[in-house]
C-alpha positions as MATLAB code, in Angstrom:
seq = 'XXXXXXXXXXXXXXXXXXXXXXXXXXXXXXXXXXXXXXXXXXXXXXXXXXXXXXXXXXXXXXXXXXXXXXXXXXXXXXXXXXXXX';
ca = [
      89.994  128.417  107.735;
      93.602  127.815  109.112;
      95.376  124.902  108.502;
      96.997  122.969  111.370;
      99.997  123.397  109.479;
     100.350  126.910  110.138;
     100.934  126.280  113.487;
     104.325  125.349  115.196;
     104.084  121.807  117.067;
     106.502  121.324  120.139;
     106.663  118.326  122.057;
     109.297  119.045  124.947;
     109.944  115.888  126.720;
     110.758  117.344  130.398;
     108.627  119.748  132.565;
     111.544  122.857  132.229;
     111.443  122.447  128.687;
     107.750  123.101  128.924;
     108.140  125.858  131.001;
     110.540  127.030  128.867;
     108.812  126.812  125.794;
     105.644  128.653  127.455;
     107.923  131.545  129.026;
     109.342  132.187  125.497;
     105.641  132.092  123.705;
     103.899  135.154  123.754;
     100.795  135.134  126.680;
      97.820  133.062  124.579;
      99.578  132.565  121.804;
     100.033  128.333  122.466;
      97.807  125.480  122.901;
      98.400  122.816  125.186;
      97.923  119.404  123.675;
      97.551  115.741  125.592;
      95.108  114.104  123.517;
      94.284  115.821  120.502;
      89.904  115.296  119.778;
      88.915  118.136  121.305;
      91.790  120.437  120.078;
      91.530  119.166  116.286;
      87.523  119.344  116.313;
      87.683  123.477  117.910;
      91.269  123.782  115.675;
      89.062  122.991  112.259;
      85.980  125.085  113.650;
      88.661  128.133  114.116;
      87.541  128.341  118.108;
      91.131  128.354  118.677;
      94.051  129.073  117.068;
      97.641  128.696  118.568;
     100.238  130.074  117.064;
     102.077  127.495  119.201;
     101.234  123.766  119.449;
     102.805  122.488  123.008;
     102.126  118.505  122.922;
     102.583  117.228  126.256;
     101.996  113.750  126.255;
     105.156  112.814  126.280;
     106.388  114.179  129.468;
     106.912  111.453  131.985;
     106.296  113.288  135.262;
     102.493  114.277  134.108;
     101.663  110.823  133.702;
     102.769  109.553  137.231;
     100.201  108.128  139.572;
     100.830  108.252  143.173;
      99.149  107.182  146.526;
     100.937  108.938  149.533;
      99.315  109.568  152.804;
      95.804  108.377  151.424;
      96.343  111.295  148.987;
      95.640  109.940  145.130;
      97.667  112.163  142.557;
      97.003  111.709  139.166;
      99.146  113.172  136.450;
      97.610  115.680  133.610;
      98.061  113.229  130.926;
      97.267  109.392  132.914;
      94.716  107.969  130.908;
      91.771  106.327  132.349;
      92.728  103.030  131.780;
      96.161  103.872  133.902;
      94.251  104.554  136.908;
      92.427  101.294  136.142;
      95.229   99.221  136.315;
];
């Protein structure tokens, strides 16, 4: 079984450096990470296994929340209790 360690974590704080990161990476070779149970549970059951570890929680922009024009957008990483509130 692989070790999380063997895998490089990233956590680029801006949407370029994300872009960035994934244009350098090889195609399939990274994981994208926002919350973490799902990707630790298949991680440690070897269903996947990133050679790259791209956290994105802490980009700002993916956790905006927006009304405009009676259009809702919701960012990748808002949490439930964000749209709550």
């Amino acid at each position: 079984m692989q070790s999380i360690t063997e895998a490089e974590y990233f956590k680029p704080e801006s949407l370029p450096s994300l872009f960035s990161l994934m244009q350098q990476a090889p195609k399939k070779s990274y994981q994208l990470l926002a919350g973490g149970t799902d990707f630790v549970v298949n991680y440690r059951e070897d269903v996947i296994k990133p050679a790259y570890i791209l956290d994105i929680k802490g980009i700002d922009e993916l956790n905006e929340i927006s009304v405009d024009n009676n259009c809702l957008t919701v960012g990748a990483t808002a949490t439930f209790s964000d749209i709550i509130n």
